[in-house]
N, C-alpha and C positions, 0 to 999 in steps of 0.2 A: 458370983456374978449377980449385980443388982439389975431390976425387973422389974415392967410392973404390967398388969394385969389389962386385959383391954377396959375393961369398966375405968379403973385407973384412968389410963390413958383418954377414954373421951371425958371423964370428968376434967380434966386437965384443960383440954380443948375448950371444953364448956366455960372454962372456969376466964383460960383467958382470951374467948370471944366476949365472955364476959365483960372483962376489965379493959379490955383493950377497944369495943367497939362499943359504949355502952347505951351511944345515942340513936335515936333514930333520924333517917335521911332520904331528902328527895331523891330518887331514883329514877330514871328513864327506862325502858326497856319495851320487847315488843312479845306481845302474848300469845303465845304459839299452840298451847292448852290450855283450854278453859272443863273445867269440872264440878258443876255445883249441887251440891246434895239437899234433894229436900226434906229428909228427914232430920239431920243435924242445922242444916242453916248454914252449913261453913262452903265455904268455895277456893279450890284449890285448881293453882295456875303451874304452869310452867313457862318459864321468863326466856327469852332470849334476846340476843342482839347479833345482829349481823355485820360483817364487812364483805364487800364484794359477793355479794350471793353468798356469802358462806358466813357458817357460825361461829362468832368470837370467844360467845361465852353466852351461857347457861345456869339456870337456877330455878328450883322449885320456891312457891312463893305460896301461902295461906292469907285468908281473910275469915276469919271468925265469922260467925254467926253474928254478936252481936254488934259487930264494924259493917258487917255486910249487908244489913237490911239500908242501913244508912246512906251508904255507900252505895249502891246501886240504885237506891231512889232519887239522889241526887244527880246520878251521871246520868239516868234513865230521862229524868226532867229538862237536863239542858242540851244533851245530845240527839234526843227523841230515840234514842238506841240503849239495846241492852250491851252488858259488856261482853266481846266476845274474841275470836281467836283472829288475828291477824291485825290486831287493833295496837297502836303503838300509847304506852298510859305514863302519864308521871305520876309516882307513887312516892307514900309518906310510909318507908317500912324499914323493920328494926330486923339485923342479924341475929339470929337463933340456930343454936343449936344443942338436936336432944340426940339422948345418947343411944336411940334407937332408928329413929325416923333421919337422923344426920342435919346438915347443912340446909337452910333455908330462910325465906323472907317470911316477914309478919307484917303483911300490909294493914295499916292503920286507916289510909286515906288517900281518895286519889281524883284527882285532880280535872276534870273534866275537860277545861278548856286546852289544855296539851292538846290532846287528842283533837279535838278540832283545828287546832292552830297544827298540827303535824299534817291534817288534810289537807289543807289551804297550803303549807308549805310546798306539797307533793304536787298541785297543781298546778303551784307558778313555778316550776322546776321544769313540769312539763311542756307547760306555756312559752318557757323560756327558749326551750328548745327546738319548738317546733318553731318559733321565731327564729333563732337561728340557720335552721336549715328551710326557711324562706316558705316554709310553705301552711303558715297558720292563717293567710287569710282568702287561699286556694277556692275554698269552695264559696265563701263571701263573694266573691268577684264574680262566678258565676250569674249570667245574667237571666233573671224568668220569664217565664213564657205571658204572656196577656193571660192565658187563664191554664190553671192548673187544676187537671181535669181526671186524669189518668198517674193514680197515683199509690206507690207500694207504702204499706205499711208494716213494719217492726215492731212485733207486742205478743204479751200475754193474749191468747183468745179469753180465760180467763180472766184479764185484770178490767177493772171495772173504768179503768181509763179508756179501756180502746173500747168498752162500749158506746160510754157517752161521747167519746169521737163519733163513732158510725153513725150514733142514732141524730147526732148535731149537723151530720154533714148530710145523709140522704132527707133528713123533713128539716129540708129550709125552707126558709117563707118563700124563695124565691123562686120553686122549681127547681131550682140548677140539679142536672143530671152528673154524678160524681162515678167512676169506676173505680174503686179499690181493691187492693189484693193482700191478705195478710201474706205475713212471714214471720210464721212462730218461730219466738225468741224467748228465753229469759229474761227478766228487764233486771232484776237484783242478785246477789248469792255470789258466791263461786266460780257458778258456770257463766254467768251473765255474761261476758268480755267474750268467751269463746264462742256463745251460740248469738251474740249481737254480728259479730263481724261474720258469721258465718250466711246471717239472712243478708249480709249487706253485700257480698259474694254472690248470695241468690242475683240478689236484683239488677248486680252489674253484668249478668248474663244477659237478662232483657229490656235491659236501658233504652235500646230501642223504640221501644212501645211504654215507657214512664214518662211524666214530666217532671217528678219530685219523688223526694223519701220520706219518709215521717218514723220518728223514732218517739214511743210514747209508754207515758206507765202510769199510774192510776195514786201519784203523791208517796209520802213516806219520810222517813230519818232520813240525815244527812248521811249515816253510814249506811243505809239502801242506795245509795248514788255512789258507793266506792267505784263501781264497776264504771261511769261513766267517766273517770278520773284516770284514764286508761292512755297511756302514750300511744301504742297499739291501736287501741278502737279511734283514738284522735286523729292520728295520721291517715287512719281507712280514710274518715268521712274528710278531711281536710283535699286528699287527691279523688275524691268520688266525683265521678264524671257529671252526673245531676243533684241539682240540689237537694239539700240536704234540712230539717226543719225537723227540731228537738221538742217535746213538750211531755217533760218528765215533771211534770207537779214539784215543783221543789221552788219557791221564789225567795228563800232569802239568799240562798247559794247559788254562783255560777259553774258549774261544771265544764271542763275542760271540753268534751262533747258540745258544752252550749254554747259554747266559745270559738269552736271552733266551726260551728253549722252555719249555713247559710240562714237562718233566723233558726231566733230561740223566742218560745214562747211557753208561757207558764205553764195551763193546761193542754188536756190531749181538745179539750174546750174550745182553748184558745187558737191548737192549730185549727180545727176545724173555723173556726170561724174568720180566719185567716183567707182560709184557701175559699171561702164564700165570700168574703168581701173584694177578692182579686176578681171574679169572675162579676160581682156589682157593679165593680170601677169599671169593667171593661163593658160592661151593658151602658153603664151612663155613661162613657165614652163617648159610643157608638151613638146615643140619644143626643148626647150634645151635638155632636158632628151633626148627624140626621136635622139636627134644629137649627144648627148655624148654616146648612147648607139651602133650607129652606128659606132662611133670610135672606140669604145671599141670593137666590134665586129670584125670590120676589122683588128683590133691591132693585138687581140686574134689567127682572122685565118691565118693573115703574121707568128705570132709570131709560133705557131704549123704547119705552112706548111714549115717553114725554119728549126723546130725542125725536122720534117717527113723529109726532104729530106737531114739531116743530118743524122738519123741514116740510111736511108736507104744506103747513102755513105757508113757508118762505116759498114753497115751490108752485103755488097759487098765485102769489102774489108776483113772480116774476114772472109767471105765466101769462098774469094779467096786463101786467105792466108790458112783456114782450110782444104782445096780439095786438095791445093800443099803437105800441110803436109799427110795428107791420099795418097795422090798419091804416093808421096816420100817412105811411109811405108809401101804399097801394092809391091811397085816395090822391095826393100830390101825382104818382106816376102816370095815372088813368088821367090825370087832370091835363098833365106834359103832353103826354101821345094824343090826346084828341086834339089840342092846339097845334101842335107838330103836325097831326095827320092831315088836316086841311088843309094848311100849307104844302103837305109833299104830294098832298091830290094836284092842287093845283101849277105844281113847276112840272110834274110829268106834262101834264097835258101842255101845254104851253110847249114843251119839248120838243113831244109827240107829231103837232104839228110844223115845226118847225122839218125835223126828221122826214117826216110822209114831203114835203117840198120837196129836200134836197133829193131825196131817191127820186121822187118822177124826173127830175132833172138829169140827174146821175143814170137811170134806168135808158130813157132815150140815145144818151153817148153812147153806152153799151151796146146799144142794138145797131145802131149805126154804123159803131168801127166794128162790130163782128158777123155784119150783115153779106160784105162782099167776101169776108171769107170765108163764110158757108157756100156763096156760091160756086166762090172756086175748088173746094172740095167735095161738092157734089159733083162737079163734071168731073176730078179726080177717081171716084166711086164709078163712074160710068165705065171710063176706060179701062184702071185697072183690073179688073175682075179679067178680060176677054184677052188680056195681056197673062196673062199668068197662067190662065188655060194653058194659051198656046203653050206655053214656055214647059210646061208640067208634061203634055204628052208629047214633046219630044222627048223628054229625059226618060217616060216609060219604054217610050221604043229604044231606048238604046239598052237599058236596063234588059229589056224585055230579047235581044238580040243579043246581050253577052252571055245572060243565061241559057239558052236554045245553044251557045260554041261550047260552053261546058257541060253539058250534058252527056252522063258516060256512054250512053246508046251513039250519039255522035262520036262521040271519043272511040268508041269499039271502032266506029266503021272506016277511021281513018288508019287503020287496020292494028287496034293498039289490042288486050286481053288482059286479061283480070283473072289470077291464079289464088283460089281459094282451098284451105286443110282445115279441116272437119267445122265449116261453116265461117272460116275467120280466113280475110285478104290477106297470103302473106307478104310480107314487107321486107324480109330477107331470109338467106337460108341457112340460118343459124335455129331455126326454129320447125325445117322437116330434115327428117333423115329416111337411110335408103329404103326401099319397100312401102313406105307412105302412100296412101291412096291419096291424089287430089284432085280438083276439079278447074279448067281451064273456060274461063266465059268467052265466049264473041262474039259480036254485035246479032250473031244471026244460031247460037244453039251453047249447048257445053258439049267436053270433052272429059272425059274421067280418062286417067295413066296412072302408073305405078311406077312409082321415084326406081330407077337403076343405082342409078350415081348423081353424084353434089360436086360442083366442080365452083370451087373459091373465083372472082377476079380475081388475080394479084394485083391489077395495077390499082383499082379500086380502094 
């Protein structure tokens, strides 16, 4: 039986990775391990590539020492980043393999701009999507307060960004009194994406009491900003209830976070002098008002004290004009009645006497026809009186004679009596019964008796 030896065998392999792959070729893949030695100079990766979160395929990969000083100074220069693990690179490398260390890449060269153009690809990927699902320009639309005053801030206490924010924003020229609150964050690395959304968590607990959010960090590589390239941290700030105001020192790159905030501003500089300049506008706002109101004010009382001392003109002048006309018709009416009055002086009198004539005339008849009837009503007055007497005490005497036949004392003696019970006339005898004591009047004493018996009329 023929055989062959493992040495054999990977010389074989070697022999026709050799012949059969002899070139070297662009490669894509994403770096999952990075390992670089400073004693040799060499740097050793391990490659992968993904589908669906999961691994496709796999390969370790080298870059020499003296590819690698080259190589990293270049990617270092245009990227402003070292190379590192999670970074996706196009690469110029040849298949090798040794009969101890096995299968592997020999990066030659690699390619810088990939790697940027794969960031920018993953942005508008993101971009795209949050467009889709309608809600990338969420917090844009959000509208601000006149001044923003009370306000959370996201950062390093360390990073030398969120210094020069504070010290920009508490000594402004202009006084303006600022409240801030940190909310330590990571702003780069790994953890960045988890402990960003986790302060943004913080502050939508006390949103109440915020006007704004400020997410800031102190400049850097464009691969320091992966973290804000984040579908996750985009969607936070895109539905964050308060605005939202980016200034991660980065301006030649827009980041999906800056994109997505309610303003993006360069530095942590810039946001600060942002949030001073709103509360500026609203001072000189408030001055312009204060200045147009005093124009307007003053316009107002020129304008009503030239209307006031207009009509009071016109109201002199018809004043004057109205007293001439009354004075003009007082002088004419005084003028009427005095000529009028002496004329109606003299038809009275004229009247007067005429009047006093006719009565002495009229007065004489008078006396004349009611002269003999006085006299015949005095001698009327004489008689009657003596006539009336008489006639008056006859009627008392008779008057005086029916009362004297009515009188019960008369009455008794004509042998009549008056039967009284217990001080009262009785009037029939439904009102004593037997044994009653009463009393019998006549004309000359009483009688007291004691009822026996009541005997009815019948015919009665």
């Amino acid at each position: 039986m023929d055989y062959l030896t493992l040495r054999e065998l990977t010389y074989l392999i070697k022999s026709t990775i050799d012949s059969t792959l002899p070139d070297e070729y662009w490669v894509t893949a994403e770096v999952s391990q990075i390992n670089c030695h400073l004693n040799s100079g060499h740097c050793y990766m391990e490659l992968v590539e993904k589908q669906d979160n999961a691994t496709a395929a796999k390969m370790r990969a080298i870059i020499w020492a003296r590819d690698f000083r080259q190589i990293s100074v270049n990617f270092r220069n245009l990227t402003g980043q070292e190379l590192q693990a999670g970074m996706k690179i196009l690469m110029l490398a040849r298949v090798t393999y040794h009969e101890v260390h096995g299968l592997s890449l020999t990066i030659r060269d690699i390619d810088p701009r990939y790697t940027l153009g794969e960031m920018a690809l993953k942005r508008k990927e993101i971009i795209e999507r949050l467009t889709r699902e309608g809600i990338i320009d969420r917090n844009r639309s959000l509208p601000l307060p006149p001044v923003l005053q009370n306000i959370a801030v996201i950062s390093s206490a360390t990073a030398a960004g969120y210094g020069d924010f504070i010290n920009r924003l508490d000594n402004n020229p202009y006084g303006y009194k600022f409240s801030h609150k940190l909310f330590q964050s990571y702003v780069q690395g790994e953890r960045a994406e988890e402990s960003i959304l986790n302060a943004l968590k913080q502050c939508k607990r006390i949103r109440n009491s915020l006007d704004a959010v400020v997410i800031i960090r102190g400049g850097g590589s464009a691969f320091d900003l992966q973290c804000f390239d984040s579908y996750l941290l985009a969607k936070e700030i895109s539905l964050f209830p308060l605005p939202v105001f980016t200034g991660i020192g980065h301006e030649r790159d827009e980041t999906v976070a800056d994109r997505v905030a309610n303003k993006r501003l360069i530095t942590p500089t810039a946001v600060a002098e942002f949030l001073i300049s709103r509360a500026k506008e609203f001072e000189d706002n408030i001055d312009t008002l204060r200045h147009q109101l005093i124009i307007r004010t003053n316009t107002l009382l020129d304008r009503e004290k030239h209307a006031l001392r207009s009509f009071a003109e016109g109201l002199s002048s018809h004043t004057k004009h109205y007293l001439t006309g009354i004075s003009h018709r007082l002088r004419n009416n005084i003028s009427f009645l005095h000529s009028h009055a002496l004329t109606a002086l003299r038809t009275p009198a004229i009247n007067l006497k005429e009047y006093e004539g006719r009565l002495e005339s009229a007065g004489a008849v008078v006396v004349r026809n009611n002269y003999q009837k006085l006299k015949d009503f005095t001698k009327i007055l004489q008689v009657h009186p003596t006539h009336m007497l008489t006639m008056l005490s006859k009627t008392l005497e008779h008057f005086e004679s029916t009362i004297k036949h009515l009188d019960p004392l008369n009455v008794l003696k004509r042998g009549y009596s008056i039967t009284y019970l217990n001080g009262k006339a009785l009037k029939d005898i439904t009102t004593v019964k037997k044994a009653d004591i009463i009393d019998t009047r006549l004309h000359d004493g009483t009688i007291t008796s004691t009822v026996e018996s009541i005997e009815e009329d019948k015919n009665g």
